[in-house]
C-alpha positions, 0 to 999 in steps of 0.5 A: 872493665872498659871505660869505667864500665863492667861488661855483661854477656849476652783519601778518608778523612784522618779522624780518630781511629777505633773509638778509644778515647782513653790511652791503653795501659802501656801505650807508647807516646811516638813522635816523629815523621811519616811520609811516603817514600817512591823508590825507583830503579834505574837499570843502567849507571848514572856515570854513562849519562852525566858528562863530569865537564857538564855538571855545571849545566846538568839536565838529565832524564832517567827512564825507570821502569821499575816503582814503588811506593813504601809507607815510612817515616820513623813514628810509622815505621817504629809504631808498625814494628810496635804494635806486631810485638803486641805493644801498643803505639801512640804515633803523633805526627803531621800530615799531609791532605795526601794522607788517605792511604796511610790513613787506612793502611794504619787503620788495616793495622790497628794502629791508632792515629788520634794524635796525627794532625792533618794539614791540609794546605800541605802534602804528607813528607815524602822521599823520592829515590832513584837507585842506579845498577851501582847502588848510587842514589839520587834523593829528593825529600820534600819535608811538608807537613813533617816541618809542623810538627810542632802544631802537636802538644804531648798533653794532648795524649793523657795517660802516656807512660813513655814516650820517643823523640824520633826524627820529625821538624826542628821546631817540633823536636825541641818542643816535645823534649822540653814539654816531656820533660815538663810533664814528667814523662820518661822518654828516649832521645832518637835524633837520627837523620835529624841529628845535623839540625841540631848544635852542640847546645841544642844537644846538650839540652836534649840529653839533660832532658832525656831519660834514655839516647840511642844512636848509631854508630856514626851518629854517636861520632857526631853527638861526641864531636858536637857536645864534647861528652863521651859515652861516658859522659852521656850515659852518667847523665841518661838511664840508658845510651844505646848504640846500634853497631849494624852487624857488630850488635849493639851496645847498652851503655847505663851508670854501671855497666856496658851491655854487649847485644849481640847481632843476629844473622838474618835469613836474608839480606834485602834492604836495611832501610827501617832495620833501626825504627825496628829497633828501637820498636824493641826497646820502647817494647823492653821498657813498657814492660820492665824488661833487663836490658840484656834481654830487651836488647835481644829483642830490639836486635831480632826486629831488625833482624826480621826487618833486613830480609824484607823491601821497604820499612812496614812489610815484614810481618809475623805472629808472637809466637812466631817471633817468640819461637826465634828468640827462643831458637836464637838465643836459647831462652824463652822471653 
């Protein structure tokens, strides 16, 4: 025993999409962000061209010949992952007028998009990244439409069985606990980049009105600091903390036990951006379908895992019997 816990093994215009005006059976209500992110190389080192002594008056050009433009945001990327499972995600979010794009690449998808609001008066988030031959990064983020989040109410989506916080606006996070919580409706606590925003009350607010937390490694460390609750603690008061761990697995932590789920070793390392919106697709799959934690943590760790081998966060791709195959092959049971 550890911690009081027994270990276990193991440009159109953004209108409702495909005509379904009733929520499908086990759909996923996804709160969060969307936004484009433009990520470009720079094929030198950023410490050749910025004079330590000159910082204070820093104005400096980078020729990137190398672009791309990535689909992301964590209600994107976790619906994407969604709906490859088979599940059936609701994303809501707010966007911008530069939306089209998105818009039909949802559409290419299948992924509904009835409950993402546009703003015209804005632009869609987005993330501009220049990465230099170091692996440093420098980052603009504009959060636009993101910051209007709140414009969106839950009850708008009816028939909504389970739901996730995922990191979007301060404003809307805070509004969509309280009004899942008001209306009865289970959901998982995913602050993630946004957890900073948020004080310890803030927080402490979020876990009592959660039904289920999951954090990284590092943001667990700040969720302990901010609230002065330990996993302990915080999983007495949720049905489930889920704590990813990179390649150490993951930790399921409930009143009772602690689940250890393992890691699984990808063909390929190529980009971990996403690897935890994949995961934490695998769980709202788990959950909407009854499944023990043991095993929906193998299932949330193998979408992380097929994420890795691929550039940006909605390009990996697969069948289910594909993935059904590998989890069988990985973990040595059928799903």
């Amino acid at each position: 025993q550890k911690s009081g816990y027994t270990r276990a093994s193991i440009q159109p215009p953004i209108t409702p999409s495909y005509g379904f005006m009733t929520t499908p059976a086990n759909a996923a209500l996804i709160c969060g962000s969307f936004a484009y992110d433009t990520i470009m190389v720079f094929q030198d080192h950023f410490k050749h061209h910025i004079l330590p002594d000159k910082v204070h008056i820093l104005n400096v050009s980078f020729q990137v010949p190398d672009m791309r433009r990535e689909y992301g945001g964590c209600a994107g990327n976790i619906a994407y992952s969604l709906k490859l499972l088979g599940g059936e995600p609701l994303p809501m979010g707010t966007v911008g007028k530069d939306f089209g794009p998105y818009a039909e690449w949802m559409d290419k998808h299948g992924i509904r998009r009835r409950h993402i609001k546009v703003c015209e008066d804005t632009y869609t988030a987005q993330a501009f990244i220049t990465t230099d031959m170091d692996d440093n990064q420098i980052t603009a983020f504009h959060p636009g439409a993101m910051s209007h989040s709140h414009q969106n109410k839950i009850s708008d989506a009816q028939g909504v069985k389970l739901g996730i916080i995922s990191p979007d606006g301060r404003e809307g996070m805070i509004a969509h606990a309280q009004q899942f919580a008001e209306a009865g409706i289970p959901f998982i606590f995913d602050p993630g980049q946004g957890l900073p925003m948020f004080d310890g009350a803030d927080l402490l607010r979020f876990i009592e009105q959660a039904t289920y937390v999951t954090v990284n490694d590092y943001e667990m460390q700040m969720l302990q600091q901010r609230t002065g609750l330990t996993a302990h603690d915080i999983a007495a008061r949720v049905h489930a903390l889920i704590v990813t761990l990179g390649g150490k697995g993951s930790h399921i932590y409930t009143q009772k036990h602690r689940y250890e789920i393992p890691a699984v070793t990808a063909a390929q390392i190529k980009d971990p951006t996403g690897c935890g919106d994949a995961y934490r697709a695998g769980l709202l799959y788990g959950l909407l379908h009854n499944t023990d934690w043991e095993t929906t943590g193998r299932i949330a760790a193998l979408l992380g895992s097929i994420k890795i081998g691929h550039h940006g966060t909605q390009n990996h791709a697969f069948t289910r019997a594909e993935f059904d195959q590998r989890f069988n092959k990985v973990f040595g049971y059928a799903l």
